[in-house]
N, CA, C and O atoms as a printed pandas DataFrame, in Angstrom:
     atom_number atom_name residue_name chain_id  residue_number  x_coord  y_coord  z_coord
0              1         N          UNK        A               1   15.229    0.790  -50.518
1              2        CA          UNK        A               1   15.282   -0.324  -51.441
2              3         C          UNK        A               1   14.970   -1.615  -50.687
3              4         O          UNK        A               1   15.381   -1.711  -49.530
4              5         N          UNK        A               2   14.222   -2.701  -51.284
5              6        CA          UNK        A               2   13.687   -3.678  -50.553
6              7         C          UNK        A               2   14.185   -4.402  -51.171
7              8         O          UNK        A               2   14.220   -4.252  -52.393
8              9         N          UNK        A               3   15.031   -5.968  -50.253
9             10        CA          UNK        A               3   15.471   -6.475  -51.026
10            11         C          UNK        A               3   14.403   -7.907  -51.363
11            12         O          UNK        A               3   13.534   -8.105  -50.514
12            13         N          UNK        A               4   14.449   -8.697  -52.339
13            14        CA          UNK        A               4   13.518   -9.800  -52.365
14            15         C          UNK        A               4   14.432  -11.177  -52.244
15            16         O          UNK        A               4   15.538  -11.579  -52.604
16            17         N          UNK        A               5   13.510  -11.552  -51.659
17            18        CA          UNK        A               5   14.275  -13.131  -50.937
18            19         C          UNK        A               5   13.882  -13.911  -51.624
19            20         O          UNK        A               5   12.705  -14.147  -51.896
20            21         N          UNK        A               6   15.091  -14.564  -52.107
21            22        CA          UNK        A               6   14.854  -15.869  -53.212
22            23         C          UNK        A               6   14.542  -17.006  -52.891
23            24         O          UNK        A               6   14.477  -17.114  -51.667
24            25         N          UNK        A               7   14.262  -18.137  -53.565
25            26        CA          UNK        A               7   13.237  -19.142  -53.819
26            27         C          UNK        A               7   14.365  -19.933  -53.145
27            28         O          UNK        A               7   15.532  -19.554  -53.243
28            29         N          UNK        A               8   14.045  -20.951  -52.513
29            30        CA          UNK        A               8   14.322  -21.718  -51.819
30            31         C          UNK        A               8   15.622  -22.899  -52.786
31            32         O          UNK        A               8   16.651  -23.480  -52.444
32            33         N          UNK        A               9   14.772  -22.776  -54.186
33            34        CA          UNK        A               9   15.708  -23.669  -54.675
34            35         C          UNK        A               9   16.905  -22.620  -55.425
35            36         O          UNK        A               9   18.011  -22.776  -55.942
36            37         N          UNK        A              10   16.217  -21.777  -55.221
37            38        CA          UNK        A              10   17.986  -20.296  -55.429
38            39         C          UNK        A              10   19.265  -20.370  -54.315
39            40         O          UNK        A              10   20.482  -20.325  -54.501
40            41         N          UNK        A              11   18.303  -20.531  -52.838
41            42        CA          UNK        A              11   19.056  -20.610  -51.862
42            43         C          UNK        A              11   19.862  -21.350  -51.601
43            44         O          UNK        A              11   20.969  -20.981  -51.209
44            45         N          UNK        A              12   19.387  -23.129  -51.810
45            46        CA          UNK        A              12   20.068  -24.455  -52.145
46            47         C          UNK        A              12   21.055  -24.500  -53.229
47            48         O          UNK        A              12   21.967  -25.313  -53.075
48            49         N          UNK        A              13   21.053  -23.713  -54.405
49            50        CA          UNK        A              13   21.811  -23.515  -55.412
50            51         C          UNK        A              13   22.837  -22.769  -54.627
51            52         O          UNK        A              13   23.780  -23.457  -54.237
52            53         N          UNK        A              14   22.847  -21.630  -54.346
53            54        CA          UNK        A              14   23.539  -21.135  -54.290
54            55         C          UNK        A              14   24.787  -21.823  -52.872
55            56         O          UNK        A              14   26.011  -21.936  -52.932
56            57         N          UNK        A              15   24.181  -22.037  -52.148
57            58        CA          UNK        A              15   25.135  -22.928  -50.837
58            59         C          UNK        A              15   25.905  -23.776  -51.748
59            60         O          UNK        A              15   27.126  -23.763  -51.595
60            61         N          UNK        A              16   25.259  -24.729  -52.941
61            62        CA          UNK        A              16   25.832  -25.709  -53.483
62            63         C          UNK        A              16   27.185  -25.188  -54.051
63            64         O          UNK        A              16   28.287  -25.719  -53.915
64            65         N          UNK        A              17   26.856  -23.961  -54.761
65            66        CA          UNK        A              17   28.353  -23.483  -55.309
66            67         C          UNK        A              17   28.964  -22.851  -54.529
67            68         O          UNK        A              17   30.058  -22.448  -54.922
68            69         N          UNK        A              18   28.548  -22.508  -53.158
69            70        CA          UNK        A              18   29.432  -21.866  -52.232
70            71         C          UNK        A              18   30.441  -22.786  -51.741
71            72         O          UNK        A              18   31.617  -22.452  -51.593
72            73         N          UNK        A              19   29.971  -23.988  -51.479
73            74        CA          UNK        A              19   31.224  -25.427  -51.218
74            75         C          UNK        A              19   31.233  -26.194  -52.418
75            76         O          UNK        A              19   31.264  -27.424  -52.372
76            77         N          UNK        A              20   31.208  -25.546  -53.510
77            78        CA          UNK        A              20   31.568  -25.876  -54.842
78            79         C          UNK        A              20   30.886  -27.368  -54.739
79            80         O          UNK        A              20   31.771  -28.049  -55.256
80            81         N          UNK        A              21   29.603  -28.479  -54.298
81            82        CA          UNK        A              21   29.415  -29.125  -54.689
82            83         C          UNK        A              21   28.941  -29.374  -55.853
83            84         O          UNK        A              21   28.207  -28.461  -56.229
84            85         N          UNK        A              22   29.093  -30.643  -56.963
85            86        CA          UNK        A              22   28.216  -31.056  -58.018
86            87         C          UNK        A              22   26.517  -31.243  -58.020
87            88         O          UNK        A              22   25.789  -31.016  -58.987
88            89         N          UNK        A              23   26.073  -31.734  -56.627
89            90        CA          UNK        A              23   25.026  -32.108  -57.305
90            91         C          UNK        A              23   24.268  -31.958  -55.548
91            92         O          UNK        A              23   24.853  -31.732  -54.489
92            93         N          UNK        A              24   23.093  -32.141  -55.756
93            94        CA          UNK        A              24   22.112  -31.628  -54.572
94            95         C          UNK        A              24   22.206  -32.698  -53.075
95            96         O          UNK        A              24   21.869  -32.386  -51.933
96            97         N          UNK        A              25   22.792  -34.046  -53.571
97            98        CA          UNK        A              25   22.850  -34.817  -52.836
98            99         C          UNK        A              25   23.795  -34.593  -52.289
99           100         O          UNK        A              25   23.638  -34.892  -51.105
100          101         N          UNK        A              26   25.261  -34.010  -52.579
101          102        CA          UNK        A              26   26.471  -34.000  -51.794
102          103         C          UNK        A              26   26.267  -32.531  -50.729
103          104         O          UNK        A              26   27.108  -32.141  -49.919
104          105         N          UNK        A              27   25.186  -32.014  -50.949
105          106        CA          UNK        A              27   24.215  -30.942  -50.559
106          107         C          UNK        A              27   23.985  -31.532  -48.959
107          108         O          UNK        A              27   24.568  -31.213  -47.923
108          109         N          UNK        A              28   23.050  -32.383  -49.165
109          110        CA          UNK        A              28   22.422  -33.182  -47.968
110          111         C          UNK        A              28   23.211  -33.644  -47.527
111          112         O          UNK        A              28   23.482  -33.326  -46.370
112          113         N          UNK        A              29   23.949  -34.573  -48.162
113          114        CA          UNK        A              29   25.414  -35.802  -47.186
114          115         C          UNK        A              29   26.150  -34.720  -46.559
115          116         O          UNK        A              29   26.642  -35.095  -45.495
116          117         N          UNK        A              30   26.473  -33.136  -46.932
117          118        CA          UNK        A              30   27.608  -32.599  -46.161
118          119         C          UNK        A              30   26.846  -32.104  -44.708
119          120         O          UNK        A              30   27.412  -32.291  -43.630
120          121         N          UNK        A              31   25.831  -31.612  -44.776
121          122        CA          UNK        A              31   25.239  -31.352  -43.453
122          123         C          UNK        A              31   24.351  -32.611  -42.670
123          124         O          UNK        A              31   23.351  -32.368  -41.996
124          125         N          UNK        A              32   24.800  -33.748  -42.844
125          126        CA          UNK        A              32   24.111  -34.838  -42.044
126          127         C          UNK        A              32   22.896  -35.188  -42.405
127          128         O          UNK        A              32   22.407  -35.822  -41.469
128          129         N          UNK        A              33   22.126  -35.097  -43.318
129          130        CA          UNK        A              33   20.858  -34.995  -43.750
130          131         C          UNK        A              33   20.846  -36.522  -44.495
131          132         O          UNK        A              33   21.892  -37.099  -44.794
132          133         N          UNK        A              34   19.673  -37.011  -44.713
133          134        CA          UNK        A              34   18.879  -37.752  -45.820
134          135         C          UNK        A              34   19.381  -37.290  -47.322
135          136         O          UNK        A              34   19.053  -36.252  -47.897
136          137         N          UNK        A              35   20.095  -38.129  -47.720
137          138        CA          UNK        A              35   20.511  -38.193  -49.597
138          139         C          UNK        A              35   19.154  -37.116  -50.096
139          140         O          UNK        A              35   19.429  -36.002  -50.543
140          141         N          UNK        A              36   18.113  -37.442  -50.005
141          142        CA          UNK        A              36   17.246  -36.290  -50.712
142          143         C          UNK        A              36   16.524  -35.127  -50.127
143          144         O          UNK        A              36   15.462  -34.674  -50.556
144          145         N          UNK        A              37   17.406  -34.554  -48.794
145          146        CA          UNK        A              37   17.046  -33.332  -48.068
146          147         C          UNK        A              37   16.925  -32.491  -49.079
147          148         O          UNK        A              37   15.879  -31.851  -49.186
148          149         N          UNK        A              38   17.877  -32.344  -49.929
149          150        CA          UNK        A              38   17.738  -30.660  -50.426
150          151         C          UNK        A              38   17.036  -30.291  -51.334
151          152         O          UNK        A              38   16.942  -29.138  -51.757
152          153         N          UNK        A              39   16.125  -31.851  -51.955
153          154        CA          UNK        A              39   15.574  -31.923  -53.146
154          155         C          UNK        A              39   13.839  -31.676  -52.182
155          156         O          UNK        A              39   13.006  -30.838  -52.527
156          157         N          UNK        A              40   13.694  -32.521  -51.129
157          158        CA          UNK        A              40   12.611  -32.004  -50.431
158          159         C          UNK        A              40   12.630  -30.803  -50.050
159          160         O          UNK        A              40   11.618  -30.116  -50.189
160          161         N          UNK        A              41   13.827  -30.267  -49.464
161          162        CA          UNK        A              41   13.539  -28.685  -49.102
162          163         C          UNK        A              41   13.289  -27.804  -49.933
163          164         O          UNK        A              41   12.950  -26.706  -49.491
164          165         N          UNK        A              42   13.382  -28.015  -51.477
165          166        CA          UNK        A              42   12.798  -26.877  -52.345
166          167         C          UNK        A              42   11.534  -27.706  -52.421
167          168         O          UNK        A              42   10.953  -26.869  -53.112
168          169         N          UNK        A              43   10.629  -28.662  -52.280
169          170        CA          UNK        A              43    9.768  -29.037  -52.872
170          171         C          UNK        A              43    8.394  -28.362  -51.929
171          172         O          UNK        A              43    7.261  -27.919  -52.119
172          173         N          UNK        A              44    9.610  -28.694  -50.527
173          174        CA          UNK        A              44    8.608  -27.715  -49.497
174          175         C          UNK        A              44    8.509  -26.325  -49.750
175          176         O          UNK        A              44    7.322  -26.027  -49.621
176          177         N          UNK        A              45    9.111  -25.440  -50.016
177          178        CA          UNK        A              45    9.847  -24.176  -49.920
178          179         C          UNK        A              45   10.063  -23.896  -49.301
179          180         O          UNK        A              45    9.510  -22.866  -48.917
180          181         N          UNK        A              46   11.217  -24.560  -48.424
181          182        CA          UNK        A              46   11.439  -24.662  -46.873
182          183         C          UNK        A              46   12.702  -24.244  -46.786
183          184         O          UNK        A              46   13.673  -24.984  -46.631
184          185         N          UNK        A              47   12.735  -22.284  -46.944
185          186        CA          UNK        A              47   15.042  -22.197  -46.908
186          187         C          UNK        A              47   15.642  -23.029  -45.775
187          188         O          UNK        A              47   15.109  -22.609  -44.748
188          189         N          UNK        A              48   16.256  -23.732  -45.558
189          190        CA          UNK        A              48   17.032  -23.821  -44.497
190          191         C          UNK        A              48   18.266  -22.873  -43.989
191          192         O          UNK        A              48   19.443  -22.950  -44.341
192          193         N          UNK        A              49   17.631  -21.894  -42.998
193          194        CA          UNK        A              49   18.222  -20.991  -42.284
194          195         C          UNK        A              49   19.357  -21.416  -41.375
195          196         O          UNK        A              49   20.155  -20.507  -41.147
196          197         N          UNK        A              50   19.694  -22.901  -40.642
197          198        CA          UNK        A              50   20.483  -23.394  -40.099
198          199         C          UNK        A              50   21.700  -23.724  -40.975
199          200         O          UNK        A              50   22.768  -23.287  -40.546
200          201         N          UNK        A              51   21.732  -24.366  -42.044
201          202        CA          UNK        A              51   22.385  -24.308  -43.358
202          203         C          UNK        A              51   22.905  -23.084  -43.439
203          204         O          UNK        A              51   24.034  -22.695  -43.143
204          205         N          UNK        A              52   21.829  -22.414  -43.937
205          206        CA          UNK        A              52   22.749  -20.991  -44.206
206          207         C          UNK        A              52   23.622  -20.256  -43.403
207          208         O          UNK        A              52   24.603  -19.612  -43.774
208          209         N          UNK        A              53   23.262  -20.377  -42.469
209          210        CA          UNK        A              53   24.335  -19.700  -41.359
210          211         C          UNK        A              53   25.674  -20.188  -40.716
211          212         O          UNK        A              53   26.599  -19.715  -40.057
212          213         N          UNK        A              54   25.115  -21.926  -41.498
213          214        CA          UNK        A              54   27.245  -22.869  -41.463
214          215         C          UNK        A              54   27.460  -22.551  -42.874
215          216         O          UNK        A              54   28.396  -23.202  -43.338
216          217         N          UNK        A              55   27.025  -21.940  -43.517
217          218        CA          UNK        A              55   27.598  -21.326  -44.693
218          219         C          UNK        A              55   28.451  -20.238  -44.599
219          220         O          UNK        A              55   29.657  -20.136  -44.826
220          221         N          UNK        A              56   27.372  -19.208  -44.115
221          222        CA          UNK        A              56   28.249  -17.855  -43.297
222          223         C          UNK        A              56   29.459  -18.605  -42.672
223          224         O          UNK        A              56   30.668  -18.559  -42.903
224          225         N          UNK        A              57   28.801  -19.216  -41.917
225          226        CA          UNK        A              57   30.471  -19.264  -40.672
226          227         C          UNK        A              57   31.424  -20.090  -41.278
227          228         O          UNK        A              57   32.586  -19.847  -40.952
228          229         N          UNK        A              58   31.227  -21.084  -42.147
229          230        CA          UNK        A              58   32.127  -21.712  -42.692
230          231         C          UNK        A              58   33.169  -21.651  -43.675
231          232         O          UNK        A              58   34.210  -22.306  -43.706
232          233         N          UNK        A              59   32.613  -20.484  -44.744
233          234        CA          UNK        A              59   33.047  -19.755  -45.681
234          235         C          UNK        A              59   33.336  -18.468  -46.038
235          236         O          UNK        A              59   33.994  -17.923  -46.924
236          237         N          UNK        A              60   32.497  -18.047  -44.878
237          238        CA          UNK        A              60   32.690  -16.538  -44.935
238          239         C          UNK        A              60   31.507  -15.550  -46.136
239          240         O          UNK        A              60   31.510  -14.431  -46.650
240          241         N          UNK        A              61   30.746  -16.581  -46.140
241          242        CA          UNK        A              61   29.598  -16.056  -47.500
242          243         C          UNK        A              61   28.857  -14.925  -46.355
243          244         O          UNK        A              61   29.201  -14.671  -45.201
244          245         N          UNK        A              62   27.961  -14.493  -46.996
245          246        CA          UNK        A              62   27.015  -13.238  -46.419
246          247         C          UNK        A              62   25.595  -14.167  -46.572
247          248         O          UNK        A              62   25.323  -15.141  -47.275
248          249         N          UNK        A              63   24.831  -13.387  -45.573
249          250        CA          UNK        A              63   23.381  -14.159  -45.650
250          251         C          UNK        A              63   22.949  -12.905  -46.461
251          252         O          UNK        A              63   21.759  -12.704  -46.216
252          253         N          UNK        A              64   23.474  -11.915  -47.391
253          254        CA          UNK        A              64   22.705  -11.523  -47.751
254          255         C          UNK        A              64   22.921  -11.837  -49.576
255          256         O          UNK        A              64   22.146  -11.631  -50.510
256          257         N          UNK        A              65   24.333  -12.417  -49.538
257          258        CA          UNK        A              65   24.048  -12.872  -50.950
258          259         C          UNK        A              65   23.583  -14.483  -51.065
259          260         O          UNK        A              65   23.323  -15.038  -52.132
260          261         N          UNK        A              66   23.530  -15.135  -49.700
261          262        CA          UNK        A              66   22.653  -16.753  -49.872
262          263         C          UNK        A              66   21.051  -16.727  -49.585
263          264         O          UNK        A              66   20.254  -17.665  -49.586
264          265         N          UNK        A              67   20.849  -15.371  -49.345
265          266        CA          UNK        A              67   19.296  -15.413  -49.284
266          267         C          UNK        A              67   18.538  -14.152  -50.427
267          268         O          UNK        A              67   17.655  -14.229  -51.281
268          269         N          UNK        A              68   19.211  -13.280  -50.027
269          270        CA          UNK        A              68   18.950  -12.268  -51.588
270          271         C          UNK        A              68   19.610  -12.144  -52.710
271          272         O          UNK        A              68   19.172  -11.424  -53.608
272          273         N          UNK        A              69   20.910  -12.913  -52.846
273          274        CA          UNK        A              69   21.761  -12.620  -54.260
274          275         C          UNK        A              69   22.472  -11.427  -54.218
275          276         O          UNK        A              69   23.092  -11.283  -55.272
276          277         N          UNK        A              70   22.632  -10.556  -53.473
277          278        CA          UNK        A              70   23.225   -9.362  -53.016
278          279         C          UNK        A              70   24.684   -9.969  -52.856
279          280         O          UNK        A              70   24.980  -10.824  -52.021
280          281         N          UNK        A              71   25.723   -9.287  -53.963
281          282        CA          UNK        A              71   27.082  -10.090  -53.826
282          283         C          UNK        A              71   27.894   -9.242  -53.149
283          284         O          UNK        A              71   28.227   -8.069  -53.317
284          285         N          UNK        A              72   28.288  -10.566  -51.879
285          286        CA          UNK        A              72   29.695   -9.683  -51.438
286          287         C          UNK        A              72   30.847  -11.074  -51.268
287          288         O          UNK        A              72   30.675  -12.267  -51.015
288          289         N          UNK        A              73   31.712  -10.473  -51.469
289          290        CA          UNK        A              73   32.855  -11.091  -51.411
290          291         C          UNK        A              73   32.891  -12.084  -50.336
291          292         O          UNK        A              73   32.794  -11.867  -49.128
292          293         N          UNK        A              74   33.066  -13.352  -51.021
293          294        CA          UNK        A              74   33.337  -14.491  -50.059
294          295         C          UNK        A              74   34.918  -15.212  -50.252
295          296         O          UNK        A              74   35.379  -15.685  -51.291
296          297         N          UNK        A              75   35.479  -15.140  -49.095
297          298        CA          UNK        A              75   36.870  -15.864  -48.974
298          299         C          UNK        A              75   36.375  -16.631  -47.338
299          300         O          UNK        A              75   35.482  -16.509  -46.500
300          301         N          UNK        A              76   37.656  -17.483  -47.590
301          302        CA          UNK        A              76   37.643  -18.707  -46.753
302          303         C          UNK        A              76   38.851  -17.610  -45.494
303          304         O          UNK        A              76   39.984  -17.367  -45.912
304          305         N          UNK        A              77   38.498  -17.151  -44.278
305          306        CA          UNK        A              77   38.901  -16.546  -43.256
306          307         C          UNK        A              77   40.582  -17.536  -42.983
307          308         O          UNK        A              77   41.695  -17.041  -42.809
308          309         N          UNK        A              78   40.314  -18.600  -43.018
309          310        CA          UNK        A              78   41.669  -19.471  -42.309
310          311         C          UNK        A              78   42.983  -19.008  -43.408
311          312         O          UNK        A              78   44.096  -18.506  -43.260
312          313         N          UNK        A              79   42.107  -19.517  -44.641
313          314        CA          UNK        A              79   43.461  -18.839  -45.991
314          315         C          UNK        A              79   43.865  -17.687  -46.092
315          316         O          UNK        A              79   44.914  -17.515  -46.714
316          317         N          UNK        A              80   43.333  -16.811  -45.653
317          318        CA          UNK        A              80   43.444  -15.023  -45.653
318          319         C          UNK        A              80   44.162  -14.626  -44.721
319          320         O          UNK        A              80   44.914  -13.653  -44.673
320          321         N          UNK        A              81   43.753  -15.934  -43.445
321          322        CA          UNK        A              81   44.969  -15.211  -42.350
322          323         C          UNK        A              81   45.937  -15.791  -42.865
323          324         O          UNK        A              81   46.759  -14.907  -43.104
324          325         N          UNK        A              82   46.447  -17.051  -43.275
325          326        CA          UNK        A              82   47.072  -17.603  -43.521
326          327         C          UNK        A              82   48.674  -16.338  -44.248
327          328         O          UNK        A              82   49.845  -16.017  -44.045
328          329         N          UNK        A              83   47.156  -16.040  -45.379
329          330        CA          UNK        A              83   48.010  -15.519  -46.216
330          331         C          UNK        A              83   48.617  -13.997  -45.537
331          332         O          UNK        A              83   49.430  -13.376  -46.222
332          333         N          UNK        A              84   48.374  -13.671  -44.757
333          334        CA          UNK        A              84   48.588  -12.356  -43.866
334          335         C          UNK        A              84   49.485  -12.930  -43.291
335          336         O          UNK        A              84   50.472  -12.428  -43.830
336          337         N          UNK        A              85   50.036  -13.996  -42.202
337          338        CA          UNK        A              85   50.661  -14.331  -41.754
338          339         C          UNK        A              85   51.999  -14.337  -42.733
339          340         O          UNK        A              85   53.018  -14.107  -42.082
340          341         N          UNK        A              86   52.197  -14.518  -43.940
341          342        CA          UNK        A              86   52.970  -15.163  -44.930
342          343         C          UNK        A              86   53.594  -13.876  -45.422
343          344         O          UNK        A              86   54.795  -13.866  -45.693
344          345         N          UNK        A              87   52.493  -12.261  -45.620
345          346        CA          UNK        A              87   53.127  -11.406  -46.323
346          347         C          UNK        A              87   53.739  -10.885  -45.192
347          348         O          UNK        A              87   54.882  -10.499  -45.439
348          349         N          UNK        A              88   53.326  -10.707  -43.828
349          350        CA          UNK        A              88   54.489  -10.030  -42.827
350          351         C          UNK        A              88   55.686  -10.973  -42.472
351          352         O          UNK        A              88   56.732  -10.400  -42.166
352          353         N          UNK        A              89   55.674  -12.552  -42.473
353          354        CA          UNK        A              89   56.838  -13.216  -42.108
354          355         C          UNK        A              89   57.612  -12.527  -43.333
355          356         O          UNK        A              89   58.603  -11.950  -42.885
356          357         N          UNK        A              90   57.499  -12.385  -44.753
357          358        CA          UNK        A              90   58.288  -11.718  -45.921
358          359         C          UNK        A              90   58.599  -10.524  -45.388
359          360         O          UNK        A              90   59.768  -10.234  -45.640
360          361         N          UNK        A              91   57.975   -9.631  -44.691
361          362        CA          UNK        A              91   58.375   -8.483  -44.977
362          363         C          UNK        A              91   59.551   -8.352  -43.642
363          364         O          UNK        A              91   60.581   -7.681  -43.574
364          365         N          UNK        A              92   59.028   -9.121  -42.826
365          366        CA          UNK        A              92   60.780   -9.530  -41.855
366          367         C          UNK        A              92   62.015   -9.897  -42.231
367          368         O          UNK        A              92   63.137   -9.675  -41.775
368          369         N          UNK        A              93   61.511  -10.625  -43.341
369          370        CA          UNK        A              93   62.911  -11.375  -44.230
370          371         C          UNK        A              93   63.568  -10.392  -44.977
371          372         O          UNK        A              93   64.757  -10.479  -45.285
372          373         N          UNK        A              94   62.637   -9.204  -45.363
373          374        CA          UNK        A              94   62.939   -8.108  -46.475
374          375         C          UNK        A              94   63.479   -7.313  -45.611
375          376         O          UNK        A              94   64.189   -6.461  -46.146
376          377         N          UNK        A              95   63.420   -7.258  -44.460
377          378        CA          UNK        A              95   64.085   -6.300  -42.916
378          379         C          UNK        A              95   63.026   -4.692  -43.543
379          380         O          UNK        A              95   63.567   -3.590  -43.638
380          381         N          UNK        A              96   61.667   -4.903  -43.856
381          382        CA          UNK        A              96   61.186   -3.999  -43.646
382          383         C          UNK        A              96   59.826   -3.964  -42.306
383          384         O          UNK        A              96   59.001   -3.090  -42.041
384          385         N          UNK        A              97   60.061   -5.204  -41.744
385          386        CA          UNK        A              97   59.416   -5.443  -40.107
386          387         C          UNK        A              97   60.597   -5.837  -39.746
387          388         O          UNK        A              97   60.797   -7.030  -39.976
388          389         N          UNK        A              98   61.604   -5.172  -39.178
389          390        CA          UNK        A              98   62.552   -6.380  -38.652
390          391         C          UNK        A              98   62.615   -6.733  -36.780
391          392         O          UNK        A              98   63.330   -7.568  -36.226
392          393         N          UNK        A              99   61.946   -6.096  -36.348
393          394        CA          UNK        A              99   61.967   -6.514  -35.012
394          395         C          UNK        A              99   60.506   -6.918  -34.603
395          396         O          UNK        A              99   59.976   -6.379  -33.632
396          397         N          UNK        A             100   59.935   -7.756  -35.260
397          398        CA          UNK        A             100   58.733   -8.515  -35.157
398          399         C          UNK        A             100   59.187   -9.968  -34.721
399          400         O          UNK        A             100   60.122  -10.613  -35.197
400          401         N          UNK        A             101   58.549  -10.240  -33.979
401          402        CA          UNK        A             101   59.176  -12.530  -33.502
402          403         C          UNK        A             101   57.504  -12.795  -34.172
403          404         O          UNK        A             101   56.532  -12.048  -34.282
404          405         N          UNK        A             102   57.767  -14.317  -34.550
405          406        CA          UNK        A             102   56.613  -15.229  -34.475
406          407         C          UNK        A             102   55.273  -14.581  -33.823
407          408         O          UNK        A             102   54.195  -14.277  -34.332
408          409         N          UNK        A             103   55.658  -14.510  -32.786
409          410        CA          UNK        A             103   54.229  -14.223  -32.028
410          411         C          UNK        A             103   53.803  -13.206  -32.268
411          412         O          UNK        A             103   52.587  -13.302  -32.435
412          413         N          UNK        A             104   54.346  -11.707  -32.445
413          414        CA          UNK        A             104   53.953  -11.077  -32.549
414          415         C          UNK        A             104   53.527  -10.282  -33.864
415          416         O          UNK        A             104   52.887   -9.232  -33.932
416          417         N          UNK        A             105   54.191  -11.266  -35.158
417          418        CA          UNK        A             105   53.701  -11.529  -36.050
418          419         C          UNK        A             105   52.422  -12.234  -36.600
419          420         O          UNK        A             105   51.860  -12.064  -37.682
420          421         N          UNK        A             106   52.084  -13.147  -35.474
421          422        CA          UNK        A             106   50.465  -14.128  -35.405
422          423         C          UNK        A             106   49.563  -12.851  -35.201
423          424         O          UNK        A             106   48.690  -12.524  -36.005
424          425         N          UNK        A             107   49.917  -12.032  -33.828
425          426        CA          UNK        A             107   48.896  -11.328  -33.403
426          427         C          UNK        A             107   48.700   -9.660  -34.356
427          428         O          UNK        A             107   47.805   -8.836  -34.544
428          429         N          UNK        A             108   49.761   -9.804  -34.643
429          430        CA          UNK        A             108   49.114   -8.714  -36.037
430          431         C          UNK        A             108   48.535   -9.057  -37.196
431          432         O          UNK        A             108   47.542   -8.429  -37.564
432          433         N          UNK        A             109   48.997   -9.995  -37.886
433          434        CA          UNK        A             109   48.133  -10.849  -38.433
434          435         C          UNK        A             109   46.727  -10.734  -38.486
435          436         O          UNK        A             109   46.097  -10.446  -39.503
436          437         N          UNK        A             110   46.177  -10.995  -37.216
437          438        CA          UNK        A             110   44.855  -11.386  -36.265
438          439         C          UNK        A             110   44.179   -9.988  -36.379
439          440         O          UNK        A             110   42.956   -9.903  -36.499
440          441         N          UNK        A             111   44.901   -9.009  -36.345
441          442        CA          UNK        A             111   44.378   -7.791  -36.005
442          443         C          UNK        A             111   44.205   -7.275  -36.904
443          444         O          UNK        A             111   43.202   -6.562  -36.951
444          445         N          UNK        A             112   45.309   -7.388  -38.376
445          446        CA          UNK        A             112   44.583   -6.873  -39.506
446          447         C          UNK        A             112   42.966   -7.030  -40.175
447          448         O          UNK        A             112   42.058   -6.301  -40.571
448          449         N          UNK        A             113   43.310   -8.660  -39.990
449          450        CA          UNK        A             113   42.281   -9.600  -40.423
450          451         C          UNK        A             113   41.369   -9.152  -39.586
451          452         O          UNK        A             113   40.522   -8.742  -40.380
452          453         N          UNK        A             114   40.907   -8.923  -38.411
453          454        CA          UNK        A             114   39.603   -8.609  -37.888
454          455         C          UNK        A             114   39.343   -7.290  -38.391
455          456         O          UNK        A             114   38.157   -6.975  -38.482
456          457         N          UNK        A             115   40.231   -6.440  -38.742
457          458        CA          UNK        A             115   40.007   -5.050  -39.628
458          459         C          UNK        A             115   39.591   -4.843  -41.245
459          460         O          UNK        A             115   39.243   -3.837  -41.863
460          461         N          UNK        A             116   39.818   -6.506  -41.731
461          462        CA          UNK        A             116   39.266   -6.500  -43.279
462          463         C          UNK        A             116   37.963   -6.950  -42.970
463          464         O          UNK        A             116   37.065   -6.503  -43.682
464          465         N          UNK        A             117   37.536   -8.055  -41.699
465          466        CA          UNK        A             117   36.322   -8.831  -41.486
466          467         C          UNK        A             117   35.316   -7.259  -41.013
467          468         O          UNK        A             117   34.177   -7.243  -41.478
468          469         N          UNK        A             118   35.680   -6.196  -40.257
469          470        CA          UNK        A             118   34.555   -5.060  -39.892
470          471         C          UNK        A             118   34.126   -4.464  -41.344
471          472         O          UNK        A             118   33.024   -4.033  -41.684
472          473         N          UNK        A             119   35.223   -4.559  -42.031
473          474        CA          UNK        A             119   35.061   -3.499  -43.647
474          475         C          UNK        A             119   33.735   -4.462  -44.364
475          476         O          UNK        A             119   32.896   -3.801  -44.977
476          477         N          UNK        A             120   33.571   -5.692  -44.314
477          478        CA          UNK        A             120   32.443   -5.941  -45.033
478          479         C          UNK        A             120   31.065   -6.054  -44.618
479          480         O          UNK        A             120   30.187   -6.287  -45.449
């Protein structure tokens, strides 16, 4: 199966709702650019591949659903550990981890989470 790579102004769309901006300009202002970068970069058909990849790293999006539309699950990595951190401190409180400390609650945490990040 081959996948087809979308139009430049698909690509720009889609980053836009990946950091939930309104409009194409808050597009450009967030990556340092000229107020009308993103409106020239579809005019060029010019994806910006540097963009896309502080997308990946920033959000946790896939380059394969910001360049082909191929959906995979995007969450924000910091909130997920966050929230991992939060269900094992509970489950200490519930005394069903009960000889876990802080720290060694961070580093499992860490370890789950790099075990949900291989699954996608």
């Amino acid at each position: 199966m081959s996948k087809k790579l979308k139009s430049t102004k698909e690509v720009i769309e889609t980053i836009k709702d990946i950091y939930s901006f309104k409009t194409l300009t808050e597009v450009s202002i967030y990556f340092g650019k000229q107020r009308n970068w993103a409106t020239q970069m579809i005019q060029k058909e010019s994806i910006p591949y540097p963009q896309c990849v502080q997308a990946c790293n920033e959000k946790g999006a896939s380059m394969d659903l910001i360049l082909y539309g191929i959906n995979a699950p995007i969450f924000d990595k910091k909130v997920m550990l966050e929230q991992i951190k939060e269900g094992l401190f509970e489950s200490v409180d519930l005394g069903i981890l009960p000889n876990l400390n802080k720290d060694k609650l961070t580093s499992t945490a860490v370890i789950v989470m790099k075990g949900i990040e291989k699954s996608f």
